[in-house]
C-alpha positions in Angstrom: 0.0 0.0 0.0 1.5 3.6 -0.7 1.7 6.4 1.8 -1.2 8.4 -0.2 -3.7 5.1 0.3 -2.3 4.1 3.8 -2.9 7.9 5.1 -6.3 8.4 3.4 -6.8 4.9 5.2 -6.0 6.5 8.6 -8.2 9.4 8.1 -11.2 7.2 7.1 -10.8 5.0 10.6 -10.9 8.5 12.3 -14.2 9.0 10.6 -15.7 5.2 10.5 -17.4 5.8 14.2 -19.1 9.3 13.0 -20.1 7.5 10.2 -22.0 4.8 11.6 -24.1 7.3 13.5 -25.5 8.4 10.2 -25.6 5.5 8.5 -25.9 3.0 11.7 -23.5 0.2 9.4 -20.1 1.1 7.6 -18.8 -2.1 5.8 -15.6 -1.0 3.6 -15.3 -1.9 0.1 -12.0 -2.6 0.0 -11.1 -2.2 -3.9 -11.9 1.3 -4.0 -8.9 3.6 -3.8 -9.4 6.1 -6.1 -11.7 8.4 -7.8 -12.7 8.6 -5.1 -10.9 7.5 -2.7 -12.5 5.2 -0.4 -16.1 3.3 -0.1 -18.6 1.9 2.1 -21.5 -0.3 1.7 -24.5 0.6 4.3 -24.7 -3.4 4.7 -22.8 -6.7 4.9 -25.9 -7.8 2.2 -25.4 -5.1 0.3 -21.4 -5.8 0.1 -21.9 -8.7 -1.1 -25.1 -8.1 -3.4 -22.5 -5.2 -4.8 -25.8 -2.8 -4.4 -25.2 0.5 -5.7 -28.1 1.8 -4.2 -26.6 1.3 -1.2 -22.4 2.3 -1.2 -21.3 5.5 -0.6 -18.3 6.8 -2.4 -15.9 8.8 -0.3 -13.2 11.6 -1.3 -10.3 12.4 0.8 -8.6 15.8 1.3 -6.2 17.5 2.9 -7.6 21.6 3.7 -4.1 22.7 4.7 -2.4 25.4 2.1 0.0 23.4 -0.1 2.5 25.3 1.0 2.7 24.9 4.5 2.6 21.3 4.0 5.1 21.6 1.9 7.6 23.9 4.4 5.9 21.3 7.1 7.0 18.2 5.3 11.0 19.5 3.9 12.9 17.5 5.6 15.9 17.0 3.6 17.3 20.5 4.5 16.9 20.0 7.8 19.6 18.1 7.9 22.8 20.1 8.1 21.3 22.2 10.6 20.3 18.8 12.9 23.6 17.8 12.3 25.5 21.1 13.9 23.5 21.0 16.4 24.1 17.9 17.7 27.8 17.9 16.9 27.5 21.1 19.0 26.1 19.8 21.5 28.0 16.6 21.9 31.3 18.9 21.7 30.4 22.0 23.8 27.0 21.7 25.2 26.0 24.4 23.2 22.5 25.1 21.9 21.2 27.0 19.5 19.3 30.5 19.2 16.9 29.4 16.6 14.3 27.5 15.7 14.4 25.2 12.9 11.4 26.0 11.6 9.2 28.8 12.0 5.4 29.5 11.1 2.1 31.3 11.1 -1.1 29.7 10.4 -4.1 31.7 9.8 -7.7 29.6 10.3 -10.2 32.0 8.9 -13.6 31.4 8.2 -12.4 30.2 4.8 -9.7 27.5 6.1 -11.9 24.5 5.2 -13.8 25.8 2.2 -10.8 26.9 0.1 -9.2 23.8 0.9 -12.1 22.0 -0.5 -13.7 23.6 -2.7 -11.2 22.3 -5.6 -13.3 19.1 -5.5 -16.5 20.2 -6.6 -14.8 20.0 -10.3 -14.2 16.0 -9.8 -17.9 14.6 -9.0 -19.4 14.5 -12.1 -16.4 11.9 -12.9 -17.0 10.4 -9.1 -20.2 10.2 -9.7 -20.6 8.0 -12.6 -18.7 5.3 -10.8 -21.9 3.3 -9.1 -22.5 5.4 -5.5 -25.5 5.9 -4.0 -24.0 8.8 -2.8 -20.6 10.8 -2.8 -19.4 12.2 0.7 -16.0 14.7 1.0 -13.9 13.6 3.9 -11.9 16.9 5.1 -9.0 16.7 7.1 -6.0 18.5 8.2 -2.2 17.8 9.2 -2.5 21.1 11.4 -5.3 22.3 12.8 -6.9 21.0 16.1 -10.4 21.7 17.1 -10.1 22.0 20.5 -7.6 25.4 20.0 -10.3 27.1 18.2 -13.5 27.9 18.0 -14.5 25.0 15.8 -18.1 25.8 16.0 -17.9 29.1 14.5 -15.2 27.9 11.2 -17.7 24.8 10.7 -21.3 27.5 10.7 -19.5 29.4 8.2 -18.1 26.8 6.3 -21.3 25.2 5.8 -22.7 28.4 4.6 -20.0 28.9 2.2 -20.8 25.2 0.8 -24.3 26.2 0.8 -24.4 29.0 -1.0 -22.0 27.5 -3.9 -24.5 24.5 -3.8 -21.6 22.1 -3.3 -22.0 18.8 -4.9 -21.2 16.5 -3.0 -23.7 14.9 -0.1 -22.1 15.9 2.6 -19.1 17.7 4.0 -16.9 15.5 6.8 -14.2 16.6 8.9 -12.1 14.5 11.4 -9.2 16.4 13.4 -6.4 13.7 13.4 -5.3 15.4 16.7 -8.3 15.1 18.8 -9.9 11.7 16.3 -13.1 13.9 16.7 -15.4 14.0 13.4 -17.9 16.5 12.5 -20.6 17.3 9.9 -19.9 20.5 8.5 -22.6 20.7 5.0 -25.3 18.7 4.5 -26.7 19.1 1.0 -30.0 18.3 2.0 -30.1 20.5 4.6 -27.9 23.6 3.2 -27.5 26.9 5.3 -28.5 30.0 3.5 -28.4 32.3 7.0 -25.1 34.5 7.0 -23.5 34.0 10.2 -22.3 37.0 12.1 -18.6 37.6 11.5 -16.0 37.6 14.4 -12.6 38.2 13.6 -11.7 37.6 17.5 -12.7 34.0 16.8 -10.3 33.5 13.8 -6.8 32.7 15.0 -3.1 32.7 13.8 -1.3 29.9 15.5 2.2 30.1 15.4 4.4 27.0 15.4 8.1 26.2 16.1 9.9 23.1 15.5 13.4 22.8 17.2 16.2 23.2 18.2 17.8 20.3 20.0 18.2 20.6 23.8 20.2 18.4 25.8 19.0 16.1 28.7 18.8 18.4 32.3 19.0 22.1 30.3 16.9 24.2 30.9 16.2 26.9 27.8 13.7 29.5 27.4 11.3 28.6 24.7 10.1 32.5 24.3 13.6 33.9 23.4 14.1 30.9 20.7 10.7 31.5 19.0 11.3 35.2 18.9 14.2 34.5 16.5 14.1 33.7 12.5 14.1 30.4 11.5 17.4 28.2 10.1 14.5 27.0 7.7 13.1 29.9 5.4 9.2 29.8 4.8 8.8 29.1 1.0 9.8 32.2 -1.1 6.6 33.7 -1.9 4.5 32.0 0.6 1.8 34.9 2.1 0.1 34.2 5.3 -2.4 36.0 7.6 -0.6 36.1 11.1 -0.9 38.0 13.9 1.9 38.4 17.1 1.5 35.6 19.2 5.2 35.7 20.6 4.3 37.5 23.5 2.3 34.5 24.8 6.2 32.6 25.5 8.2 35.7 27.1 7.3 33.9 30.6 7.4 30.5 29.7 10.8 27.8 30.1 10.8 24.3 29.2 13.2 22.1 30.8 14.6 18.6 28.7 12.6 15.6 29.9 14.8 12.1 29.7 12.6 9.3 29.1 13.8 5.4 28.5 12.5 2.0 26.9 10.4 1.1 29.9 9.1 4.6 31.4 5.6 4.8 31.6 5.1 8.3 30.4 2.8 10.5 32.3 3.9 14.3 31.2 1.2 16.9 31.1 0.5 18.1 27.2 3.0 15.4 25.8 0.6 14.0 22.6 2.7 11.3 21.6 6.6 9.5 21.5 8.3 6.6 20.5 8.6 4.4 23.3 10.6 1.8 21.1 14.2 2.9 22.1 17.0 0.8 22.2 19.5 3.3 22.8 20.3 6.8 23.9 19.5 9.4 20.9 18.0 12.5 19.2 14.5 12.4 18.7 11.7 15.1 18.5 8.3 15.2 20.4 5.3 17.2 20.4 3.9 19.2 22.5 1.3 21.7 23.3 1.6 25.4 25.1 -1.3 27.0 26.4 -3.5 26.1 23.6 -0.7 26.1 20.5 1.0 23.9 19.0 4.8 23.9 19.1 7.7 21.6 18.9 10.7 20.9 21.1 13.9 18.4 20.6 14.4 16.3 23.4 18.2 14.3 23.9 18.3 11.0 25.1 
């Protein structure tokens, strides 16, 4: 299986138990892997029968602006920089002043519908295929729903499908962060009320990745953050982003050591790799106040 089909894969098992609560049985048809990208029959009988009437085609995307995910996913260049550091580090204890990477994400009211909205121009094709009906799957490698006000981006996404008279049945969304699903557009049930606009409720959320800090150092996250990046956002690259800086001034991380048998308990800490045979580099994620940033962590 390649990485496109094995991460569509993951993002449909995020959405299977929202699913079922429309459709009360999800059995997956297993051959379909393209246009679009995934299927379900609403029955076992129904698999087997191979009943159009009742499968339901389902399309996969990503809402994130190409290129973030792009900046988000260059790691190649990384790599003299990783290396310095850790030389640096192993030589002289010394850490560096910058981030690796350095960016601003804006979720406006038009995060999901921009990101989607490309897909309207691929049903007719979908369509033709044998579905009862065609769903859009939405998903992002970025934004949590718990850090925003979810509520308010889905009402005026749904309005923004609506009024376009988006094709497809409905509009999904599952945050791989949180493995919640929602129903943002139902075409049967489109919104044509304009929902009141509140800039306060759409946010920039400004994330860091690196550098490397050494087990038992203690380094102040807000003076790092403040500084550019060793890793230049994508010439060209315009993003809506406001100061959120200030919100680190106060705040120090110290280096956590963890080992093969630990049974990791740290506050905020949303996943490692507990398979370690022996004492390295490795990154980990976690969360400040509400955003998302990245520290390195030396083992």
């Amino acid at each position: 299986m390649d990485k496109k089909i094995e991460r569509e894969r993951e993002i449909f098992d995020i959405a299977i138990p929202f699913l079922k609560s429309i459709y009360s049985n999800v059995v997956i048809d297993e051959k379909q892997v393209d246009k679009p990208d995934a299927a379900f029959f609403t029955s076992e009988i129904a698999k087997i029968e191979s009943d159009s009437k009742r499968r339901v085609g389902v399309e996969i995307t990503c809402v994130d602006n190409q290129n973030d995910l792009m900046y988000e996913n260059a790691t190649k260049v990384l790599k003299p920089y990783e290396e310095k550091q850790i030389n640096e580090i192993l030589t002289s204890g010394a850490i560096s002043n910058n981030p690796n990477k350095k960016r601003s994400i804006f979720y406006g009211i038009y995060y999901i519908y921009e990101g989607s909205k490309s897909k309207a121009e691929l049903f007719p094709s979908y369509i033709e295929g044998g579905f009862d009906e065609i769903i859009l799957l939405t998903y992002s490698d970025f934004l949590n729903v718990d850090t925003v006000d979810f509520d308010y981006l889905s009402s005026w996404s749904d309005f923004l499908f609506s009024k376009e008279n988006f094709p497809f049945s409905k509009v999904i969304f599952s945050c791989i962060k949180t493995g919640k699903t929602f129903l943002i557009y139902n075409k049967k049930n489109p919104t044509h009320t304009k929902p009141s606009r509140n800039i306060r409720k759409e946010k920039t959320k400004c994330y860091t990745s690196g550098p490397y800090i050494p087990v038992n150092q203690t380094v102040s996250m807000g003076k790092i953050v403040k500084n550019s990046p060793l890793v230049k956002k994508i010439k060209g690259e315009k993003t809506k982003q406001r100061s959120t800086q200030q919100q680190f001034d106060n705040v120090v991380f110290k280096s956590i050591l963890l080992s093969t048998s630990a049974n990791v308990q740290v506050h905020d800490i949303e996943h490692y790799v507990p398979d370690l045979t022996n004492l390295f580099l490795y990154p980990i994620r976690t969360s400040l106040q509400k955003k998302d940033s990245y520290f390195y962590l030396v083992f």
